[in-house]
Every structure is written in C-alpha cells, then in structure tokens.
N, C-alpha and C positions, 0 to 999 in steps of 0.2 A: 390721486395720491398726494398726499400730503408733505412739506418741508419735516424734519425732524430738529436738520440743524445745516448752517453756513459753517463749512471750517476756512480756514486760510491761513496759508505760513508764505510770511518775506512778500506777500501780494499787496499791491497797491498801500495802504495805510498799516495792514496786519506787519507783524517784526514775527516771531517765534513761533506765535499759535495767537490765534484769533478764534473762538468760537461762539455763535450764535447759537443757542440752544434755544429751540421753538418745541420740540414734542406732538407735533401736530396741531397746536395751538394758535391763533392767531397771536398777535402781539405788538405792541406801540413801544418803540426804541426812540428814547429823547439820549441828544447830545449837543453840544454848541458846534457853531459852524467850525470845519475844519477835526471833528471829531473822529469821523473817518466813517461815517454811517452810509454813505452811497458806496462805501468801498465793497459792502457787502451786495450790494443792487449790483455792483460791478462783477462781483463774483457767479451773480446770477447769470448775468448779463456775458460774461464771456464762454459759461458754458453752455448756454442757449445759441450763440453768437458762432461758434468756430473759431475761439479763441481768440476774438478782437471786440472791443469794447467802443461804441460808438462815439464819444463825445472823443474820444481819444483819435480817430482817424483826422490826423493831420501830418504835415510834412517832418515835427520835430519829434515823433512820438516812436519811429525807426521801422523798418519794413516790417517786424512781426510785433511792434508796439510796445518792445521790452524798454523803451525808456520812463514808459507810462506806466504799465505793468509790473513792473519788480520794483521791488520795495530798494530806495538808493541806498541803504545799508547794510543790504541784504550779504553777511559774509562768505569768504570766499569757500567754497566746495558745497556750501547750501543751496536747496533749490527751493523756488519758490510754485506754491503749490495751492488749487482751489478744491474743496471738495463738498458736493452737495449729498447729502445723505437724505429719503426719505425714510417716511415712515415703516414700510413694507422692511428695511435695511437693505434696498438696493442702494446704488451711490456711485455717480461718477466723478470722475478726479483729471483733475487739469494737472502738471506739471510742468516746470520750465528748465531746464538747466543751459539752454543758449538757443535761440531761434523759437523756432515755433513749439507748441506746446502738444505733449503727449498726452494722450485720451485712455483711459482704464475704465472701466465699466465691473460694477461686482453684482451679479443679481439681472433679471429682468427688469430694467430701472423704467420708469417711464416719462422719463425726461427728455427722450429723444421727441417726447410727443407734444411736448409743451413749444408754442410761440412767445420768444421774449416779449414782441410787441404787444398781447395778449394778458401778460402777467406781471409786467412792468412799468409804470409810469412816474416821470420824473418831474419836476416844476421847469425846466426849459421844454421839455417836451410839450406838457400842459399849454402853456401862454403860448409856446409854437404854433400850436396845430390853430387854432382859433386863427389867429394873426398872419397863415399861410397863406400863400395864393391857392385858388381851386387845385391847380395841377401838385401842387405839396400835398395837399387836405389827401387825395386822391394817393399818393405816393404811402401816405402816413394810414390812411383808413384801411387797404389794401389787405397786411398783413391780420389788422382787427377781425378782418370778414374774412378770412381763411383765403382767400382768394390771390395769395403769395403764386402760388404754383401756376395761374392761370397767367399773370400778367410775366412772368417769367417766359413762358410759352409764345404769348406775344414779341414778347421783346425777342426771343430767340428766334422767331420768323421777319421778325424784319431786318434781323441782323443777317439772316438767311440769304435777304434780296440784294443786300449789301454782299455781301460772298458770292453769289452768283452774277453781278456784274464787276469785281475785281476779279475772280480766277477766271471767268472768261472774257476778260478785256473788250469787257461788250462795248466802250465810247471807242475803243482801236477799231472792232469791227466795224461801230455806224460811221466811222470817219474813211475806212477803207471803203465799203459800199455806196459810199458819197460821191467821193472822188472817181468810181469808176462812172457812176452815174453823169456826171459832170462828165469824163474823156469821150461818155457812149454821145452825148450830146453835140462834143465838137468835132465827132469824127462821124457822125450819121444824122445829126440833127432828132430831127421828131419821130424815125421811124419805128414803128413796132416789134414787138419783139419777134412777129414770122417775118416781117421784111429783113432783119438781123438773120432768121436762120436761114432765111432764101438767100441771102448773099456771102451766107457762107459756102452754101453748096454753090452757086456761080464760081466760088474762087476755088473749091475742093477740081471743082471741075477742069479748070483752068490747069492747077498746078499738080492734081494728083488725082488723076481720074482713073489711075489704077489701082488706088491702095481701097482694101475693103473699109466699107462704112459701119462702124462699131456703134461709136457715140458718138457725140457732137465733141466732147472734148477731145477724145482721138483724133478727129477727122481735124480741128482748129491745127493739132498740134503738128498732123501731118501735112499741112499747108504751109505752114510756118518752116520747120525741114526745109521744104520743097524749094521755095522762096531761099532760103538763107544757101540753100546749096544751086541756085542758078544767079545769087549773086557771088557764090564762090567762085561760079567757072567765068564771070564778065571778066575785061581784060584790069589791068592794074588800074586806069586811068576809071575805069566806070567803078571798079570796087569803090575808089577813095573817092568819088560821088556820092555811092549808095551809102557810106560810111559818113561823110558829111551833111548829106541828105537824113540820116540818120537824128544825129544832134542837132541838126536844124528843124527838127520835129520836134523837139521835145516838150512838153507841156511843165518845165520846171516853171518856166513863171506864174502860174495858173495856184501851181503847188506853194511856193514864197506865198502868193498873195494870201492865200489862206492862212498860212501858219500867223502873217503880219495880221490878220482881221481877227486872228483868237488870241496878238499880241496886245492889241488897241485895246479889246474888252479887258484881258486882265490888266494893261494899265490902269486904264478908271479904275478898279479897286486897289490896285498896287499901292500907289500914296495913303488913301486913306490908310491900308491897312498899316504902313510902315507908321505912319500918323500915333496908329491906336498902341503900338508898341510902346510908343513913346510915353503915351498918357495912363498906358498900365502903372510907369514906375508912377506918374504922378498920383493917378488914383491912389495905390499903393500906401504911397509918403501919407496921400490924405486921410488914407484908413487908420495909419500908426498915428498921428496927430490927434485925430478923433477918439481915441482909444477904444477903436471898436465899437463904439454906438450907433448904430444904425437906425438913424431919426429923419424924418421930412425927407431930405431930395438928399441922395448922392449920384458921386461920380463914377457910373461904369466903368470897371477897368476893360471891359472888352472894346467900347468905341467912345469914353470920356464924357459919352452925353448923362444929362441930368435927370437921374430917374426916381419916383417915387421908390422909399424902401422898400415898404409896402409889396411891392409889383417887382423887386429887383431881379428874385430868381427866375419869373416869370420872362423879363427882357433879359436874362441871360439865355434863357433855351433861345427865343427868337435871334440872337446872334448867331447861337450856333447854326440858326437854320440859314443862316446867311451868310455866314463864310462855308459853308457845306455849298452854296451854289457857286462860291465862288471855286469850289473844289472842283466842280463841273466842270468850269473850264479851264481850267488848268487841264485837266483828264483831253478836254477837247485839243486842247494845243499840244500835247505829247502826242497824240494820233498824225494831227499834221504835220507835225515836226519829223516822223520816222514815215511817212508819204516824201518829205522832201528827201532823208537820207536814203529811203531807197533809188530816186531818180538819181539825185549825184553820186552813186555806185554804178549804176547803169551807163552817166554817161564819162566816167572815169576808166572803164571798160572798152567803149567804143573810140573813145580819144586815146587811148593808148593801142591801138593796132596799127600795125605795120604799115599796112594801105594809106593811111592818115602823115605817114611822115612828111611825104611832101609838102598836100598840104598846111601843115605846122609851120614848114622851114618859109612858107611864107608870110604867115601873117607877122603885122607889123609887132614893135618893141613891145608896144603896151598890151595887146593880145597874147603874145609870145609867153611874156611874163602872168596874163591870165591865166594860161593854158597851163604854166608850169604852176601856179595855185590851185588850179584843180585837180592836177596829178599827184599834188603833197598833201589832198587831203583825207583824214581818215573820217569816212562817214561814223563811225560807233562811235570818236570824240564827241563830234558834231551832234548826234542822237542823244546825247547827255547834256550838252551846253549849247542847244538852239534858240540861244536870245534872239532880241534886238538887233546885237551887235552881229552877232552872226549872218542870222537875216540879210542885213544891209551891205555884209560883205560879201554874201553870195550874190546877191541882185549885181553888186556892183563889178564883182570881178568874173562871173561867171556866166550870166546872162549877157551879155558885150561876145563870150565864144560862140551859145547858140546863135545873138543875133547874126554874129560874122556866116555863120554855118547856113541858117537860115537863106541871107541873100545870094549864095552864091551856089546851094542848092537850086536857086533857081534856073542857073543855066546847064544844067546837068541834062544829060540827051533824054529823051521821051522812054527809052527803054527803063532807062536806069530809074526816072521817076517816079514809073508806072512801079515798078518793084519795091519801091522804099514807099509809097502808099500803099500799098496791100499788105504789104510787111506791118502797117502803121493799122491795118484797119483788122488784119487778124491778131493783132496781139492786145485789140480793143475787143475783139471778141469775145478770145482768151479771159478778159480782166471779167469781162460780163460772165460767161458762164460761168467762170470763178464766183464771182459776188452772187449768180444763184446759187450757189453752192451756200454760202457765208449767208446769204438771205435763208435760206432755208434754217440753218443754224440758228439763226438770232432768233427766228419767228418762234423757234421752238423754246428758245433764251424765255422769249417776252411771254411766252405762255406761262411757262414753269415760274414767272414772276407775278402774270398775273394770279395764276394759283396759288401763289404762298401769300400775295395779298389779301387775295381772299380769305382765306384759311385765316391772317390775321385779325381783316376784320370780323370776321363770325367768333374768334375768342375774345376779340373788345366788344362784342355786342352780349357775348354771353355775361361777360365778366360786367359790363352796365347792367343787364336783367338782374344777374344774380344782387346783385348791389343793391337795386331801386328795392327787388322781394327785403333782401334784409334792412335796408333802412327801413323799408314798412315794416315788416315786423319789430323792430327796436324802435319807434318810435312814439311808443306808448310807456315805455320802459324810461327813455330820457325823459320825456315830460312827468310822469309821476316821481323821476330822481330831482328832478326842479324843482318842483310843487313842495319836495322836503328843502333843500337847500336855500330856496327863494320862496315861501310862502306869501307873501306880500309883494314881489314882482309882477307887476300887470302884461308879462307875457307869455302865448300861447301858442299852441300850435311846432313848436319844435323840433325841426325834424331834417335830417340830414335829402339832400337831393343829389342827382345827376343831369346836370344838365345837359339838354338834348344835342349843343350844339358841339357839343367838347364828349368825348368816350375815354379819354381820358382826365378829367375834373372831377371835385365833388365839392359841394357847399352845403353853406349850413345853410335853414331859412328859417324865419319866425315871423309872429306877426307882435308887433311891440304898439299897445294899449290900441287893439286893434288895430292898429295899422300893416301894413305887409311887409316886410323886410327882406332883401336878398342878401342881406351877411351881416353878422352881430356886430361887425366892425361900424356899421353907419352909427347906432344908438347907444349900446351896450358899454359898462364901463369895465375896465379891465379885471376889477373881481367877477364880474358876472361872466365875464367872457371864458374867464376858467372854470369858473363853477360851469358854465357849460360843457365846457372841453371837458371836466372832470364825468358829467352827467352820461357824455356819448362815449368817455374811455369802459366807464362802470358797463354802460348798457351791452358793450360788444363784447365785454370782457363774461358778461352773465349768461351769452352765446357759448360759450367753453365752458358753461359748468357742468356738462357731462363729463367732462377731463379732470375734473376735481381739482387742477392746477390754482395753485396760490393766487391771489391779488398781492400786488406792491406796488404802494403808495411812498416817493419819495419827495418829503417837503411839498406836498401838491395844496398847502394851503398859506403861501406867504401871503399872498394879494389878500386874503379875507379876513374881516374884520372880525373881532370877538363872537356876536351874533352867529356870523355865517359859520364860520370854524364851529360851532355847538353843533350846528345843523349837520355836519360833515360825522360825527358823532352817532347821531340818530340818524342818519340814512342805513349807514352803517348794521347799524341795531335792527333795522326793519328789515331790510333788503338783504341784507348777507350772511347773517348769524349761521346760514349753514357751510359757507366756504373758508377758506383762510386767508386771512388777510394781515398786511404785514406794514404796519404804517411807521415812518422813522420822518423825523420832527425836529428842528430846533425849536421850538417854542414852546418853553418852559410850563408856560400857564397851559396850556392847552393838552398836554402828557398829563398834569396832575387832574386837571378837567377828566382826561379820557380813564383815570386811573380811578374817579370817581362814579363815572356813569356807562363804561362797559363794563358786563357783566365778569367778575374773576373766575368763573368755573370755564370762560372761554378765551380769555384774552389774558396776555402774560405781559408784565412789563419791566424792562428792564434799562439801563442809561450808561452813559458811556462817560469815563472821566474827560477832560478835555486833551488833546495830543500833545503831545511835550518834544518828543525827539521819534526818527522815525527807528533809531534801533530799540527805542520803548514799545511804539508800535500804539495799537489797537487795546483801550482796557475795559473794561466794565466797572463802573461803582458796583457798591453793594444795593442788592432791591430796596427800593423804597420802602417795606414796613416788614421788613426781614429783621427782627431784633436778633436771631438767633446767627445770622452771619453776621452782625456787627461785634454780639459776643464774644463767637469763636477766633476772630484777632483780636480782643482786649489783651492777649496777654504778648503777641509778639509784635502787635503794630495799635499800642493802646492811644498813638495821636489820630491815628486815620479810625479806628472804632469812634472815639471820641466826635471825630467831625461825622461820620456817617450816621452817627446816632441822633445828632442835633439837625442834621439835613430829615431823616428820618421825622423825627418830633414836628417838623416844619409843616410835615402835609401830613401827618396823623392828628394832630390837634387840629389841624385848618377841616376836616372831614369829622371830628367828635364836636367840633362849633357850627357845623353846619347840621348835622343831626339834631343840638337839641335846640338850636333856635340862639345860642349863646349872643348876649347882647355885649359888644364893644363899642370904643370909643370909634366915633364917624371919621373917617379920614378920605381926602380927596382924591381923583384921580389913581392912577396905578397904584398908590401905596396902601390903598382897603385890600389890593386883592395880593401883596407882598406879605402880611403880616405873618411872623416868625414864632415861632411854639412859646419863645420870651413872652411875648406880647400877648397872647392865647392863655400862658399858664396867670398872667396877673387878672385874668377876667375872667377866669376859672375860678381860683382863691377869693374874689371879690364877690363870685354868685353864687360860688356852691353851700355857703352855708344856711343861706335860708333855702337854694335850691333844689341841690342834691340831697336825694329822703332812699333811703333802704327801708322795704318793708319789715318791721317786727311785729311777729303775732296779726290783727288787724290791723293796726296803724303803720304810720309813716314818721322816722325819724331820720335825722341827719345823717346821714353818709361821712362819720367822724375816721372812717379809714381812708376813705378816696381822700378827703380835706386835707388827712397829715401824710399824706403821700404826695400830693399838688404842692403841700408848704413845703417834705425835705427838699423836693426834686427842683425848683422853683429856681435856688439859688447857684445849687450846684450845675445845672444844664447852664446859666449864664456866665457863670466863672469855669468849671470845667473844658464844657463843650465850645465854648466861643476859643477859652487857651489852645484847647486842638484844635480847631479850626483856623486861627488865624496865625498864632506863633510857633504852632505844629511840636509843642510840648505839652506830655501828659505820662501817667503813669499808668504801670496796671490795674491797681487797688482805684485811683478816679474814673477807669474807662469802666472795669466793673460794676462800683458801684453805682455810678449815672445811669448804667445799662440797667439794671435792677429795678432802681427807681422811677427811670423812664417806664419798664413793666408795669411796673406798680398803678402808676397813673393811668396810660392806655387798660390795664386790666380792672383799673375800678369802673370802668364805663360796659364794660362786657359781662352779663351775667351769667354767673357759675350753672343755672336752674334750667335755662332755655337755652343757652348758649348765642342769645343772641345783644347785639348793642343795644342802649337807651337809645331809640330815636325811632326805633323802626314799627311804631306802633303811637298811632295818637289818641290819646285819651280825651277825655269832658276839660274843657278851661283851658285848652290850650298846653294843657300837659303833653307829655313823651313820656313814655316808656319801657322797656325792654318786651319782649311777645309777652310772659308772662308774669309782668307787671312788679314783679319784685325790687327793681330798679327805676326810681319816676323822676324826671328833673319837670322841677315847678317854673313858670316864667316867675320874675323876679315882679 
C-alpha cells in the first residue's frame, strides 16, 4: 500500500498544517538545507518508530523527546500532530499534547507492517553503515533482513541468564557452598562423603541412640539438641568452658581472609577505575573542543586510552565486558562479606551468655574493651559497609577475643572439650548437608543456564543462516545496482558476508581490480562507499516489495559527483518504476535533472520555499511548470506570482533548449549549467528566425508568432519578473500579463495537431520536430 500524503501540525519544522500530497506517486522534494524536508522522514519515522525519532535519542531532547518533537512555537492549547494517510484511506495519527504521543488508527491501515529501517534511508545513515564496525553493520543490517524479532529473542535469553543469576543469588550460593567446603576441610580433612555419614551416625549414636532415624538432617539436628542440652546440665565452671571453647573455635579469621582476598582483587581495578572517571570529564572537554569530529585516534571516555575512531564502538562494548568482570567481583566479595556478618552474629550471641560473665570480668583492659566492640556491633550495618576499613577492624579488635578464647579453651577438662568438638564437627555436618541441599539448587541453577544458553545460541546460528541465505540471494541484486551506479568501477564480486568467527558481525567484501577485499574501507573512496551502502540499502529494501511499502531517499547523494548522482536517476528508472519512491534533495541541479529524466505520468515533484520563522513553519513554492498556480495568485500575491513565474521560466526554457539542440554562448564551469530563461530568451530571439519554421500547405515558413511572442516576453520577464523577485514589488496587470506571455512562448514550442513538443522526434539534417512534423526547428 502506497503513501497518499504526510500531514503534520506544530511537529518538528511543520507550524499550522504541513501537507505532503504524493497520491500514490513517487516524488522528488528539493529544498535548501534547513527547509524542513527530513521533518517529514521524521514524520515517517516516528510512526514507524513508537513515537521517537532516532537521530533525536539523546539526553537534551526530554524523556518522550518533546523538545525535539514540537514545533518551539507551537501555541498554547495546540497540539502537535502527525498523520500518515494511504492510498486505500486508512491513516494513522500521532498526536502530542504533553508526554507521550496518542495513536488513532482509521481503517485497516497497513502501516503497522511496514519497517522504518526498510523504508527509510538518510545520508548519516548511509556513510554510517559502510564506515561501522562489523558488530554496527550487523546491528544496522538486522532490521533490513526482517530478522528484528529474532535477534530480540536472543537478546532476551541472555538477559534471561542475567535474571536468573541475580534473583537467585547464585555468586551468594557459590560463595556459601565454598566456604562450607573449605570448614568440611578443616574439621575432617580429606574424608569422603560416607566417612562424613559414618561419623554422623557414631555421634547420633553416642548422643541420641534413642531418637528414630528419619533423615540425615533430622538425625544432625537431633545430635546437636542432644549435645547443647548436656552442655546445659555441666556445672557453671565447665558451661563457661564449653562457651569459651565455643569462640575459641571460630573460623572468623578464615572468613576476614576471604572477604580481604576479594578486597585486594577489586583494588587492582579500584584506581584504575576512579582514574577513568576522571578522564571521562577530560575525554568529554576533548570532545566539545573537537566539535564532534571524530577523525584518526581519540580519547576513550570509558579508560582515556587512544583509540582508532574507526574501531571506537567496537572498544566500547569491550569495556563493557570488562568492568561486567569487574562486576563479578564485586558480586564475589558481597557473598564473603554476609559469610563474615553471619559468624559475628553468632559469635556476639555466645559472648553475650551468662556463663561467659566471669570469664569477661577477667580479661585484660584492652580485650575488655574488645569484647565490649563486639557486643556494640550491628552485623546488618556492617553487611552494607564491609570495607577495608572494616575488615581491619575486625581482625584487629575481634580476632585478639577468639585468639584470647582460643588459648585458654585449651585447658578446659577433657569432658568439656570433647563436647565443644562434636558440637563443632555436627554443626559442620549440618553446613554440608545444608550446601547438598544448595548444591543440588545451583546444579539445577547452571542447567537451566545452560539451556537458555543454548536456546541462544541456536537463535544466533539461526539468525547467521538466515543472513548468509539472504545476503546470497541479494547479492546479485547489489552488484547489478553498481554495475548502474559505477559502470567503469573495476570492482566485483560485492557481497555482504558473516563472518564465521563473530554470530554477531557482518561485513562487506569485494574484490577491488581483482584483488580481494575484507571491507571497502581499505580502497574505496568515500563516494563509492555510499554508492555501496546505497546499492545493499536498495537490495534489502526490494526483499519487502511484497509489502508494496514506499522507499525513502533522504539527501542520500551529497558525496556523489555530477556523473554518479545521473546514475542514481537511472537505477531508479530500471529497477523500481514499479514501487514508490520518495527522494528529497538539496541539490538544486539534480531535482531539475530528475525533473527532466523521470518519467511525469509516475513521479511528482514538488519544493519547499526556504524556512523563515518556525511559527511560518513548513511551505511549498509553487510546481515548477504549474503556470496555472502561478496565475491564480496574480491578483492577491502578484510579487510572489511574478518571482514563481520567472523561477518557472528558468527550468522551462533550460528543457525547450535542451530539446532542440539551441546553440548558446559557451560559458565555463557551473555557470553553463545556471543559465536563466533571460539568457535562454536572447538565444531564442537570435535563432528562431531563420530557425523556427511552421508548416504552411507543403512548405516551411517562419514561426512569425512564437518570434513576436519570445520579443514581447523578452523584456518584460527581465524588468517585470526580476522586480518581483528581487524587490518584491509588482502589480496585478504585470503578474498577468508576464504570465500570458510566458504562455505564449512555452505554447509556441508545443503543437496544437499532435499535442506534442518540437524536439521529440528527429528528422534528416539534424532537424527536430514535433511527432507530426508541423513544427521543425532548423540547426542555425
């Protein structure tokens, strides 16, 4: 389904009403920069889009981009509003009145099915896509190959694996299942896991040979009871043994030393990174300095190093991947850090029982004062702020109470010690059959990650197959779009690739005058490199011509030269005559060029005055060879008739001297292809008298009414039409009459019999004209 028309009120360049009328037609929209012509690509582009406009995503443009979006004089209780109308009269409609934009739909519209990327291409885009690194090419090409929805999939599985190690605190678990590993270690050494359950039942034996045997977790916990309730009944002196025996067990320094070894490693990055902070603002400064040019080497703002531009986004990802590992541990030292808060709860627990007072009241000042810092601490502060500093104050004032507890659990009676080691060796049990538990968990964890890895990679492998099938198939399609664009280019073979080693890249390759190429970037000069990029936007974009959806062409030919821009022309004419296409242009020569050599029963053309104010907004001139709109304001706006007549005259005479061969004076440089209908009518009046012949009866005679119509018009388009034009005063009765006369002349070239112009038909000697021949211009 085909455009009909762009409307737009108060949006980006539009003020009141902005309408593009297309009719299902293709069409070439020339305006000078700042005209407002991408605002309608913009128009496209935000309802394709979800209401945001690409080049506009940045930090000053506002969260739903209404700084970019509304037009700045847009008045107060108006809304600013886009609406795409097809052919069929379906039409959807953007509106704004504050925040995000409301969506209206009339009709089964089939817009919902169109890809902007598909249907839209812009001159940054263009030079972009060549000039990307693989991983951009691949980001950029993506959408062209329909294959949006696939790599979304992707992305959402591995952001999958990301969610399923932060909701289940899978680096807490591996650091919990670590640490028990490590206690099963220093409390049994190397034994296996049935020597562990044979000496659970020795001790089940021991302490509870009467309670039934359920589970192994049961039976751990009913030992443990057992034990804690025959250290209840020992006398006071043996409690505040088994209680200091207790803390003199403790494996807190085991647990410090870890959290300090996951301190060390984030050190080494800590500087750096505080380093890179630093050098962002500088990067930063040097980007505003620069003014945005991104040429040869700059300065990373992620780590300051000196990177080719070329390569910069690509050393951006790899940053990321690099402080993501540093993310790791950080994850790592949160786990050890709440390993330590749990023991100094546990041993803040046993230091505070009653049995332990004695004990207390003797250790020395400096201990005393320990003892009373461990009792004022809150482990959940400390589980939020376990630096360095922390750290080294627990080593320092905390480990001095087990060491105290330690040495003098040594002389605690053989009962009591026997007790407070079994107590120490079931509650390592406990930790183990716990962590099979939590083993069991994770393993099931690291399944379900490696399934969705999986799952990933078979939709990046699919989404490379698919790719590699359509870059073969469109790679016959670019090369014969070259072959039009570059005819005298000595290269071949053109064709987009996926390289094997990357499932996320894509590159271009050619062979350049036989030679092989890995990317147009080695050889290629920056016109060709678009004319490429143009060649692979065209080929993927001929992939959706089931969709019948528009092509849009904006400014996609600054970089090319006279030559190549014709070419752009005729690819056009061959290859697309059946779709619609929508080309918008500053370049003057190349609109009136197109205005000559697309055909008018398919292609519309229309231009844009240049922007003045933005509550003026968005205007259109009058058509180019519309006399009949330039007439119908002779009488209320006969200065702007006056200049659209003589703009008019400009590229109607420059196309009546191109038909019959009119010979003018040689002029150098851009000024041959400026000449102005002035300059046109004095070479007209010079050669049509022995030239221009109307047939009478058999013969051929002077064309004595095109003559006195080329001499009245002659004087007055230069005095008339230049005074409108330049000092913007003119009358009714001059706008009029110049307009008549302007007729006059374009109508003596156009035969009343055939209906068609002198030129379109070559006769014997180098003659022209009309089909049937009643009109002949003679070379002079």
């Amino acid at each position: 389904m085909r455009l009909r028309s762009i409307s737009m009120q108060w949006f980006r360049g539009a003020a009141e009403s902005a309408t593009l009328e297309l009719g299902g037609r293709s069409a070439a929209i020339y305006g000078t920069n700042g005209a407002g012509k991408s605002s309608f690509v913009d128009g496209v582009e935000v309802t394709l889009g979800g209401g945001k406009v690409g080049h506009l995503s940045h930090e000053y443009s506002g969260r739903n981009q209404e700084k970019g979006l509304l037009n700045t004089s847009r008045p107060a209780g108006q809304q600013t509003a886009v609406k795409i109308t097809l052919t069929d009269g379906s039409s959807e409609t953007l509106t704004w009145q504050s925040g995000a934009p409301t969506r209206t739909k009339q009709g089964a519209t089939a817009i919902e099915y169109w890809d902007y990327r598909r249907t839209a291409l812009r001159q940054e885009e263009l030079s972009g896509f060549i000039r990307a690194t693989k991983g951009d090419k691949y980001s950029a090409v993506l959408p062209l190959l329909g294959l949006s929805h696939l790599e979304t999939t992707a992305e959402n599985l591995h952001k999958l694996v990301k969610a399923i190690e932060r909701k289940g605190d899978l680096p807490s678990l591996r650091a919990k299942l670590d640490r028990a590993a490590d206690r099963r270690r220093e409390v049994f050494g190397e034994q296996t896991s049935d020597q562990l359950l044979a000496r659970l039942e020795q001790l089940r034996l021991i302490y509870a040979p009467t309670q039934a045997v359920e589970s192994r977790t049961k039976t751990v916990v009913d030992v443990l009871i057992a034990i804690d309730d025959q250290i209840t009944s020992l006398s006071a002196d043996q409690r505040r043994a088994a209680a200091v025996g207790e803390i003199g067990g403790s494996d807190l320094a085991a647990r410090l030393a870890k959290v300090s070894e996951a301190a060390s490693r984030i050190a080494e990055v800590a500087e750096p990174l505080i380093k890179e902070r630093l050098e962002v603002l500088s990067a930063a400064n040097g980007f505003a300095s620069a003014g945005g040019d991104l040429q040869s080497f700059i300065a990373c703002p992620a780590c300051g190093k000196e990177v080719d531009a070329d390569e910069f986004r690509e050393h951006v990802a790899n940053e990321r991947d690099r402080l993501s590992a540093t993310q790791k541990m950080y994850d790592e030292h949160r786990a050890a850090a709440g390993e330590v808060c749990e023991e100094v709860t546990r041993l803040r627990t046993v230091f505070g029982r009653e049995d332990l007072a004695g004990w207390r009241a003797g250790l020395s000042a400096d201990l005393a004062e320990h003892a009373a810092y461990l009792a004022a601490l809150a482990p959940a502060d400390l589980r939020s702020r376990c630096g360095p500093g922390n750290i080294a104050e627990l080593q320092a004032r905390v480990l001095p109470v087990v060491t105290r507890a330690a040495e003098d659990a040594k002389a605690s009676p053989p009962q009591v010690q026997t007790l407070v080691d079994h107590q120490a060796e079931g509650r390592t049990l406990q930790d183990s059959l716990k962590a099979g538990a939590l083993r069991a968990g994770l393993n099931r964890a690291d399944a379900l990650i490696r399934l969705v890895k999986e799952l990933e990679a078979a939709v990046r492998e699919e989404i490379a197959e698919r790719a590699r099938t359509t870059f073969e198939s469109i790679s016959g399609d670019v090369q014969r779009y070259w072959k039009v664009l570059q005819p005298n280019d000595v290269i071949t073979e053109v064709r987009l690739v996926v390289p094997e080693d990357n499932d996320k890249a894509v590159e271009v390759a050619l062979r350049f005058h036989e030679k092989a190429q890995d990317s147009p970037r080695l050889t290629l000069s920056e016109g060709q490199r678009n004319a490429l990029g143009l060649c692979i936007f065209l080929a993927m974009a001929h992939k959706a011509a089931d969709k019948d959806c528009p092509i849009i062409l904006d400014d996609v030919v600054i970089s090319f030269d006279r030559e190549h821009r014709s070419r752009v022309g005729a690819l056009l004419r061959q290859e697309f005559s059946n779709r619609q296409v929508i080309l918008l242009t500053h370049d003057r020569e190349w609109y009136f060029e197109l205005q000559r050599t697309l055909p008018g029963t398919h292609w519309g053309f229309q231009r844009l005055r240049p922007f003045t104010t933005p509550f003026s907004g968005i205007t259109f001139a009058d058509h180019g060879v519309d006399i009949t709109a330039a007439k119908a304001r002779a009488k209320t706006e006969p200065e702007e008739a006056l200049g659209n007549v003589r703009r008019l005259m400009d590229v109607a005479l420059s196309e009546v001297a191109e038909r019959i061969g009119l010979a003018v004076p040689h002029m150098r440089g851009d000024d041959n292809d400026h000449r102005t209908a002035g300059q046109f009518l004095v070479a007209l009046e010079r050669a049509a008298t022995k030239s221009f012949r109307k047939k009478a009866g058999d013969a051929y005679v002077p064309n004595a009414d095109a003559l006195a119509a080329i001499k009245k018009t002659k004087p007055e388009l230069a005095i008339w039409g230049n005074r409108g034009t330049h000092t913007f005063s003119g009358s009714t009765t001059e706008a009029e009459e110049l307009i008549d006369g302007c007729e006059a002349v374009l109508g003596a070239f156009m035969c009343d019999g055939c209906g068609t112009p002198v030129g379109v038909y070559d006769s014997t000697g180098g003659k022209v004209e009309c089909r049937c021949g009643n009109l002949q211009w003679r070379p002079g």
